[in-house]
C-alpha angles and dihedrals in degrees: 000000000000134000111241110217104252095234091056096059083062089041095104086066084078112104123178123272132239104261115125096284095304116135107262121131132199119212116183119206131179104300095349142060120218126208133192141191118176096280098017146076132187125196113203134174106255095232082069101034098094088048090049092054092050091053092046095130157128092257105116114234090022104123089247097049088101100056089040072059093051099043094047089049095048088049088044089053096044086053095056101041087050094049095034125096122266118261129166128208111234 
């Protein structure tokens, strides 16, 4: 039998972010927010979480630029790998 990391048993208490559709999710947590784009995490003070999620963009030098970044990159690679040709690995 496995261990199960601790923090994925409370993974289910993510839920997605406001950010235009894009795949970015926000999990609070006692303190703290998490939020996550496919590739990259950030880690916030809850008294500013709700003001960094509004602010999840593509403005550059806005604090969610980065994962606006993340989420385009990770839609951009679905897409490819949908349209593209197969091609299995041998």
């Amino acid at each position: 039998m496995f261990t199960i990391f601790p923090l994925l048993a409370e993974a289910k208490a993510s839920r997605p972010a406001y950010a235009a559709g894009r795949p970015i999710f926000r999990w609070d947590c006692a303190g703290y927010a998490m939020f996550y784009a496919p590739g990259y995490l950030c880690v916030i003070d809850l008294e500013n979480a709700d003001r960094f999620e509004g602010a999840i963009g593509p403005q550059d030098g806005e604090p969610g630029a980065e994962l606006w970044r993340h989420a385009e990159k990770a839609i951009a690679e679905a897409s490819a790998w949908q349209e593209g040709p197969f091609c299995p690995n041998v």
